[in-house]
C-alpha positions in Angstrom: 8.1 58.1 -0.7 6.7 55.5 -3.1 9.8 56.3 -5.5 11.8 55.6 -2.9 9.8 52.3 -1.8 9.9 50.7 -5.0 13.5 51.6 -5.5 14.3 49.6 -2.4 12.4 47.0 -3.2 13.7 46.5 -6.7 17.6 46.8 -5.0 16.4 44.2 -2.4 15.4 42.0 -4.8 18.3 42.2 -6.9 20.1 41.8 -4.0 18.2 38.8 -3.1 18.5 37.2 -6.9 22.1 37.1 -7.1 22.9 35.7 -3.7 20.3 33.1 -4.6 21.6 32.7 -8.0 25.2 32.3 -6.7 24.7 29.4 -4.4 22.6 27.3 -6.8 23.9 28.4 -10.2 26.1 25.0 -10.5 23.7 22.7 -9.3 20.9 24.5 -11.6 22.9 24.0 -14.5 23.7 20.8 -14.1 20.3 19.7 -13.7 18.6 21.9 -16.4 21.1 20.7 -19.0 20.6 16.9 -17.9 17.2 17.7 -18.2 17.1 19.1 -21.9 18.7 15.6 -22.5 16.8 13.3 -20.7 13.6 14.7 -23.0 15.1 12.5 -25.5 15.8 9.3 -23.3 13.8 7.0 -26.0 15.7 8.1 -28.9 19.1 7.7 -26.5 18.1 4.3 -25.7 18.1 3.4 -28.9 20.7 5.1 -30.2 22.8 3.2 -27.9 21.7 -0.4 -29.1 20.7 0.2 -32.9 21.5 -3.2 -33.7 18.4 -4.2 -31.9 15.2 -4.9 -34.3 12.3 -2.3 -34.2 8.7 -3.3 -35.1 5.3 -2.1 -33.4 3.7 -5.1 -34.1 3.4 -8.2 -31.6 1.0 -11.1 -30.7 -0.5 -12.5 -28.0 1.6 -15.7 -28.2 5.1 -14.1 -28.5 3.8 -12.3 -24.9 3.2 -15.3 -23.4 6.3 -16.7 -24.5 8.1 -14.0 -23.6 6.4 -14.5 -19.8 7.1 -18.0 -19.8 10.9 -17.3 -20.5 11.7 -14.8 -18.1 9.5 -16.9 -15.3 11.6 -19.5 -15.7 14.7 -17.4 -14.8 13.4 -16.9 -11.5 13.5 -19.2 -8.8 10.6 -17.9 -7.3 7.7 -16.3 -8.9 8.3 -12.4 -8.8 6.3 -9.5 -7.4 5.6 -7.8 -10.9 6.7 -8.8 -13.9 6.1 -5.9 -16.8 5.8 -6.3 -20.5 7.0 -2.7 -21.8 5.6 -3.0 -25.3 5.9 -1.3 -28.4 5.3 2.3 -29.1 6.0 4.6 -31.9 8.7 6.8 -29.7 10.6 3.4 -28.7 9.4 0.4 -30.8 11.1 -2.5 -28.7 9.1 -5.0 -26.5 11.1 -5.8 -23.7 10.4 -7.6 -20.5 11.1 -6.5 -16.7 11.4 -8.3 -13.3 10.7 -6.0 -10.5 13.2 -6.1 -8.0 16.1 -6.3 -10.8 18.2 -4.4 -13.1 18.0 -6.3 -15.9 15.4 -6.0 -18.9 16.0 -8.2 -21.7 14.3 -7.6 -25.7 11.9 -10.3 -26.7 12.1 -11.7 -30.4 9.4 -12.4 -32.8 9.3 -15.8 -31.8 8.3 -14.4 -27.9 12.4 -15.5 -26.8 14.5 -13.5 -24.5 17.0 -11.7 -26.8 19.9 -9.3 -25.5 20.0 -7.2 -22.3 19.0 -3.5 -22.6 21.6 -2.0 -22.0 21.9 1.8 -22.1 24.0 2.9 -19.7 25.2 6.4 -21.0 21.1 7.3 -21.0 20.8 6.1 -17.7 23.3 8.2 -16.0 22.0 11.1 -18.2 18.8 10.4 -16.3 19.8 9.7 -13.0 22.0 12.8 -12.8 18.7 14.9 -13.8 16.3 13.0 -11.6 18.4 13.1 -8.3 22.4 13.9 -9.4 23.2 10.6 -9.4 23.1 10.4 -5.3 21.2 8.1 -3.2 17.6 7.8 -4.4 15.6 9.1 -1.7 18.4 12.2 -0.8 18.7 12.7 -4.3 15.0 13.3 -5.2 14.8 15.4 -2.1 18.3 17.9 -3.3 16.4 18.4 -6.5 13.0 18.8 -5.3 14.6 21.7 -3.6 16.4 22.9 -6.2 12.7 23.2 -8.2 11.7 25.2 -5.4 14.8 27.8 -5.5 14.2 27.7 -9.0 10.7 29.4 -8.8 11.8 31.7 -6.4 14.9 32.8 -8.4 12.2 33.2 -11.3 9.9 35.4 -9.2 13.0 37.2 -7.7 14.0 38.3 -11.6 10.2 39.2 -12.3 10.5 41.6 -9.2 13.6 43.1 -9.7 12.5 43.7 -13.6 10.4 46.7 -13.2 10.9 47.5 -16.8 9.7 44.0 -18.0 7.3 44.3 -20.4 10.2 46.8 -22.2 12.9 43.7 -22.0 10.9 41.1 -23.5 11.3 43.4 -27.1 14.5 45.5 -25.8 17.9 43.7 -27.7 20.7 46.6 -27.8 22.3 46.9 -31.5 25.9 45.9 -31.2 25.7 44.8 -27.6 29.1 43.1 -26.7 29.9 41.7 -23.1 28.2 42.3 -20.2 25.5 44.2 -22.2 24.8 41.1 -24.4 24.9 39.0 -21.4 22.2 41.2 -19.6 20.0 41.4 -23.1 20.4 37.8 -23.5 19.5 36.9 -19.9 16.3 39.3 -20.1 14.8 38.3 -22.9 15.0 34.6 -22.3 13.7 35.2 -19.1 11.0 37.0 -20.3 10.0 34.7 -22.9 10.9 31.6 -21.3 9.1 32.3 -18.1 6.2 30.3 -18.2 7.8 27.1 -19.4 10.4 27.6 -17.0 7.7 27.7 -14.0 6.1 24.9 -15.2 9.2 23.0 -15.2 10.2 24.6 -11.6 6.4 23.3 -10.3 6.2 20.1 -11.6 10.3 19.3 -11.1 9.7 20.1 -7.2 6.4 18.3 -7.3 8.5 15.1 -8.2 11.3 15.5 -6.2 9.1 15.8 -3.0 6.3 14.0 -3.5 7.6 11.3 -1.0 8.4 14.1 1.7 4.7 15.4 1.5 3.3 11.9 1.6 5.2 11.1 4.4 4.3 14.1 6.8 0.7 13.6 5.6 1.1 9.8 6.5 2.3 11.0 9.8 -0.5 13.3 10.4 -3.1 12.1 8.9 -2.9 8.2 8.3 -0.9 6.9 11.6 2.5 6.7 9.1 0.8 4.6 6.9 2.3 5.6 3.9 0.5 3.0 1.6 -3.3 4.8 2.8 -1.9 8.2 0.8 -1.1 6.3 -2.2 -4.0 4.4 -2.4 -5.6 8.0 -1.7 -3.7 10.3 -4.7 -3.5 6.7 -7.1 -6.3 4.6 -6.1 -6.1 1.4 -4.3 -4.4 -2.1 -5.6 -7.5 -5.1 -6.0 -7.0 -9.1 -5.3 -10.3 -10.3 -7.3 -12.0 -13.3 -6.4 -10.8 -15.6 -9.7 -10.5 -19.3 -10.7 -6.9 -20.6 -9.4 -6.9 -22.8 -12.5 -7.7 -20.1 -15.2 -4.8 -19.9 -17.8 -3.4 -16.6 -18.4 -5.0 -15.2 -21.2 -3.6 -11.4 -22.2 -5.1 -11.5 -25.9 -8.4 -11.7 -24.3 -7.4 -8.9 -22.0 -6.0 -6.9 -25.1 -8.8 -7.7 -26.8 -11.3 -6.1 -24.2 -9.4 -3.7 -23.9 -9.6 -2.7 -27.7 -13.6 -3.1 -27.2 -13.7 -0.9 -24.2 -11.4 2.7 -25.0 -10.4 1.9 -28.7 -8.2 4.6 -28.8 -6.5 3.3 -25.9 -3.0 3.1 -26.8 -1.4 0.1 -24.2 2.3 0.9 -23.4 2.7 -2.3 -21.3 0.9 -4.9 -19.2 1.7 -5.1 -15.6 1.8 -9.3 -14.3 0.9 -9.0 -10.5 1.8 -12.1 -8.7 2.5 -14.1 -11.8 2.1 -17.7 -11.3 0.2 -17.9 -8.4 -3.5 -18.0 -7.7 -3.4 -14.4 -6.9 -2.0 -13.0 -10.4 -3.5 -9.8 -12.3 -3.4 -8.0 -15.3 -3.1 -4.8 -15.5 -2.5 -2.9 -18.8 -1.4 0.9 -18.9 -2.7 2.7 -22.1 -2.1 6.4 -23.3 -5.3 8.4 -23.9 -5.3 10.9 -26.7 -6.2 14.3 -25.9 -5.1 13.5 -21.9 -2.0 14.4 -20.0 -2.2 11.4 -17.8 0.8 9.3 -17.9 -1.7 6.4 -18.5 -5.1 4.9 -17.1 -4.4 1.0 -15.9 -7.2 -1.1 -16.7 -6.9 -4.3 -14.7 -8.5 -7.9 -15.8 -8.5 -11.6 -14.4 -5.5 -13.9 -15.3 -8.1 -15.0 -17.8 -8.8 -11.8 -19.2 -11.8 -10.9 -18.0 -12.1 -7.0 -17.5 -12.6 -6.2 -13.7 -12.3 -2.0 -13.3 -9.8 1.1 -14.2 -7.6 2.9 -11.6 -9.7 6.1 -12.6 -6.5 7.9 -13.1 -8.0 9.8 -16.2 -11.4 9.9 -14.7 -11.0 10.0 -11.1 -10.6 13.2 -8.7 -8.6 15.9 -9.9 -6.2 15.9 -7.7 -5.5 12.7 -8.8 -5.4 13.5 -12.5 -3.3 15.7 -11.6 -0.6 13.8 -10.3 -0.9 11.1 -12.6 -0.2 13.9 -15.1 3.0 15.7 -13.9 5.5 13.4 -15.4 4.7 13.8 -18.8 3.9 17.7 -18.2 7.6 18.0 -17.0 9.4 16.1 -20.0 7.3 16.7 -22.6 5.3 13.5 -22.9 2.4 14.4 -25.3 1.8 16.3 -28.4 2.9 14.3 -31.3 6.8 14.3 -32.1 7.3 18.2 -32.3 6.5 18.7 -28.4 10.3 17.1 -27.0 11.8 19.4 -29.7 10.2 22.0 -28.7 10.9 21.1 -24.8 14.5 20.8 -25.7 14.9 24.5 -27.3 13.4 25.5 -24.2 15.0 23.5 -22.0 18.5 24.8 -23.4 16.9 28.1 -23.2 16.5 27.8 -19.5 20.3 26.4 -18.9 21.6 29.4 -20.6 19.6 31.1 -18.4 21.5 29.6 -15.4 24.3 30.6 -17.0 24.1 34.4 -18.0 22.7 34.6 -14.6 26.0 34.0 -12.9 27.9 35.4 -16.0 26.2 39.1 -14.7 27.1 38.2 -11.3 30.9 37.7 -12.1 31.3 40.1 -14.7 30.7 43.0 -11.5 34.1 42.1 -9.7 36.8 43.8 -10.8 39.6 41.7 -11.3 39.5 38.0 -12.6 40.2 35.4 -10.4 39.5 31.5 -10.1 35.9 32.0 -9.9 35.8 33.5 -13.3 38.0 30.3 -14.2 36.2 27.8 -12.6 32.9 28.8 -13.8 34.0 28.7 -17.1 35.3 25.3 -16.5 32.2 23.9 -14.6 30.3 25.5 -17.9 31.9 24.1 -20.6 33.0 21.1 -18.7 29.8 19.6 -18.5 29.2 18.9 -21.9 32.8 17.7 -22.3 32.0 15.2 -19.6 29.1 14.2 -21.3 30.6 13.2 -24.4 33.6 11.7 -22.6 30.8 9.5 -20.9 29.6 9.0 -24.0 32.4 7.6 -25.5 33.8 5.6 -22.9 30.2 3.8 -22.8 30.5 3.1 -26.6 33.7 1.2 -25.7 32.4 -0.7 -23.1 33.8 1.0 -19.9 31.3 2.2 -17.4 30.5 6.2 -18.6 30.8 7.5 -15.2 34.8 7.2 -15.9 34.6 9.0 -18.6 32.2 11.8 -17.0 34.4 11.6 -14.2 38.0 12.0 -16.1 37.2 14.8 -18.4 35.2 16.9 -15.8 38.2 15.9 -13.1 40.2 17.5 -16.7 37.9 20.5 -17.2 38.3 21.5 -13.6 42.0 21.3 -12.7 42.8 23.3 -16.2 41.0 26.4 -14.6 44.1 25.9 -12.1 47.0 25.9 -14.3 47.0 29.6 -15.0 45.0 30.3 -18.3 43.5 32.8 -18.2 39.8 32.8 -18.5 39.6 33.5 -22.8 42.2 30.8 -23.2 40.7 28.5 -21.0 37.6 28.6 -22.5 38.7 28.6 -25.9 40.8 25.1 -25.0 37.7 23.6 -23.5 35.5 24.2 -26.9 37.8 22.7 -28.7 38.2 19.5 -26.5 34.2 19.3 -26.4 34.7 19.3 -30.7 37.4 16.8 -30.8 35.1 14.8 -27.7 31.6 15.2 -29.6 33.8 14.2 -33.1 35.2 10.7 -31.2 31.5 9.9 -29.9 30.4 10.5 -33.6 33.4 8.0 -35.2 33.3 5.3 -33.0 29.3 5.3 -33.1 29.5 4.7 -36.3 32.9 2.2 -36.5 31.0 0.3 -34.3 27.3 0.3 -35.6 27.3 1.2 -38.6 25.1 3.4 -40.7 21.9 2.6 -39.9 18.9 4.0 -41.7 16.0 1.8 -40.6 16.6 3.7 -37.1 15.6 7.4 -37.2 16.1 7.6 -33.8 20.2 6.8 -34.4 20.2 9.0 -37.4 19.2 12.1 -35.1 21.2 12.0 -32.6 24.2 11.1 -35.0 23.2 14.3 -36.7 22.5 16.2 -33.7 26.2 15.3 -32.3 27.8 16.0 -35.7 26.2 19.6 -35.4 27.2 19.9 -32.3 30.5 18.8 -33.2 30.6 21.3 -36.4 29.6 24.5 -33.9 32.1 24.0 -31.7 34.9 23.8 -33.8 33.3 27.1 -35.6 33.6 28.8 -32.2 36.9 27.3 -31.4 38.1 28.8 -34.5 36.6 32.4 -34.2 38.4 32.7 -30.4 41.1 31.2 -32.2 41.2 34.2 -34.8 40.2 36.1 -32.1 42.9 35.5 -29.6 45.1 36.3 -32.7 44.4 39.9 -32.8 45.5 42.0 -30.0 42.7 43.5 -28.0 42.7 46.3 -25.7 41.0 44.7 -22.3 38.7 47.5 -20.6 39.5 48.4 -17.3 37.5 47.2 -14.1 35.5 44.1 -15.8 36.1 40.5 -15.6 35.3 37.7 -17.7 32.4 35.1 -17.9 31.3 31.9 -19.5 29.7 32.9 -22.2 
């Protein structure tokens, strides 16, 4: 009876598993292989703008320059004005208005130089952090789609009662659906704690505002602004002299006194220009997973208190924490390589997951086709964005044309080998484009390591596909007997 139990409960979940894995397969992938990209935003960012000069150092007079300039800008004083400064991932100091889109790089003499403007990184981002819908729906569909996530996880555990045997189990010789089903185990296995973690903290993001909310409601008469002050600690208006000077060397200075292995990642102007402003500056902590601690001071510099975000209750820590848990944030330069092996783990997860589901019908039809176009059209769409932003038209054009491309060829009769065999060799000649124009436009640039990797990461992607374009190539060449009964996957 137990046999027959456990038998039941493995087909169940099974069952379970692939129905779940169907209906969010596409949406999975698209946001796990976002994802594995958006761990590199900095280097993107700059890879975008190379041109722009890189130095960690900077004074206390070029900030208050640079505060001066963009004040002046405004017609009336802003809510927040940040000073994003300097770090060894991104070494740019650049200025922010809150309420605006723009940001703009500050010289050495404390001027307002060129815009940022990194808009192929930015829809890389947005279509990871909420699929580039409206904010609030957005964050919600992904939140969700962290949830599934961790359940289709757990579902696998359960229908793997053999798992323990998987995690070493690789099958010599293993061709097509076997390699598939080896493949998917073993990264499944091995993978499975990083990919809760990113499940966890990728729903804990995406939902954070629908939990606040109901508590709000509940709780806190649907004041929303009582639960943040609650999980981040409440905002200050000190008593100060209305005719002290701003003063942020002093505050950097006290700051350096106080945690000298603070690292500050930028100053935060509350209420700039009026009697009521503050300084807040947000520094790393080494050894700590918090995103930062804020230490806030008097326009004149005078220390007044930290937010306790490092110190404070756990829960707290905790949520000041999750951001830089979920993309890799911490750990010298070897952690967001690390992330993004894992992270390209987990989307080929996604996709061997659906590849067993397809490969059990018996005859191929456009599902087969248009998964293998939703697979490999992604990263064509990617570059095309890509390229299209390195000419100066918006990337979404360029996301949208070759996916729009990727998609109606799965229509036009190939049949699933040739159509996957065309799109690799589009994504070669796409990622080779990005690669040319980069550098007909830029240049070589070797005081930038961040352009030189991604250069060199796109040239190797470039190089792989063409290698695999030319073995289905040879492939396709040779006549193959096609067994009976299976279909074809993405692979």
């Amino acid at each position: 009876m137990k046999a027959i139990r456990a038998a039941a409960t493995v087909r169940q979940s099974l069952q379970a598993h692939s129905a779940l894995g169907l209906a969010l397969g596409a949406l999975l992938y698209v946001v796990c292989l976002t994802g594995t990209l958006t761990v590199f935003f900095s280097d993107f960012e700059r890879w975008e703008q190379p041109h722009i000069d890189e130095r960690l150092a900077y004074s206390p007079a070029q900030l208050h320059q640079a505060v001066a300039a963009a004040l002046a800008q405004q017609a009336t004083p802003p809510d927040t004005l940040y000073l994003i400064l300097p770090t060894a991932t991104a070494p740019r100091l650049h200025v922010h208005i809150s309420g605006l889109e723009d940001e703009w790089f500050v010289t050495a003499d404390g001027a307002l130089g060129e815009r940022l403007a990194a808009p192929w990184s930015s829809l890389v981002q947005a279509l990871h952090v909420r699929l580039h819908l409206a904010e609030t729906w957005g964050l919600i569909l992904v939140g969700i789609t962290g949830i599934m996530l961790g359940a289709l996880l757990l579902s696998g555990v359960l229908a793997h009662p053999n798992l323990v045997r998987d995690a070493f189990r690789w099958r010599s010789g293993a061709s097509g659906r076997l390699f598939q089903v080896d493949l998917h185990n073993r990264i499944g296995v091995w993978g499975l704690p990083f990919a809760l973690m990113i499940a966890l903290t990728g729903a804990f993001m995406g939902l954070a505002g629908v939990f606040f909310s109901s508590y709000a409601a509940v709780f806190h008469q649907n004041d929303r602004e009582a639960v943040y002050d609650l999980v981040y600690g409440a905002d200050i208006e000190p008593a100060q002299d209305a005719a002290a000077p701003l003063d942020l060397g002093r505050a950097l200075q006290a700051l350096r006194a106080r945690e000298p292995a603070a690292e500050p990642i930028y100053i935060a102007l509350q209420n700039p220009g009026t009697p009521r402003a503050l300084v807040e500056i947000a520094a790393t902590l080494p050894g700590r997973l918090v995103y930062s601690e804020i230490y806030r001071f008097t326009r004149d510099g005078r220390f007044i208190d930290d937010q306790a975000l490092a110190s404070g209750p756990v829960g707290r820590q905790l949520a000041y924490s999750v951001y830089r848990l979920h993309f890799g944030q911490f750990g010298g330069w070897l952690t967001p390589w690390l992330y993004g092996l894992l992270g390209l783990g987990l989307t080929v997860l996604c996709v061997t997951g659906v590849n067993l589901w397809i490969t059990k019908r018996a005859h191929e039809s456009w599902m087969h086709r248009g998964w293998i176009a939703w697979v490999w059209g992604w990263p064509l769409a990617l570059a095309g964005a890509a390229w299209t932003a390195l000419l100066g038209v918006g990337p979404w054009w360029g996301l949208m044309a070759a996916l729009a491309f990727a998609l109606s060829a799965s229509g036009l009769g190939p049949d699933a080998v040739a159509l996957r065999r065309r799109l690799i060799g589009s994504l070669a000649v796409a990622l080779f484009a990005v690669l040319a124009t980069h550098l007909a436009t830029f240049g070589y640039r070797p005081g930038n390591p961040a352009t030189g990797a991604v250069n060199g990461a796109i040239a190797l992607g470039a190089i792989l596909a063409f290698m695999a374009w030319r073995r289905q190539q040879r492939h396709a060449a040779t006549p193959q007997p096609r067994p009976a009964g299976h279909g074809r996957a993405a692979r």
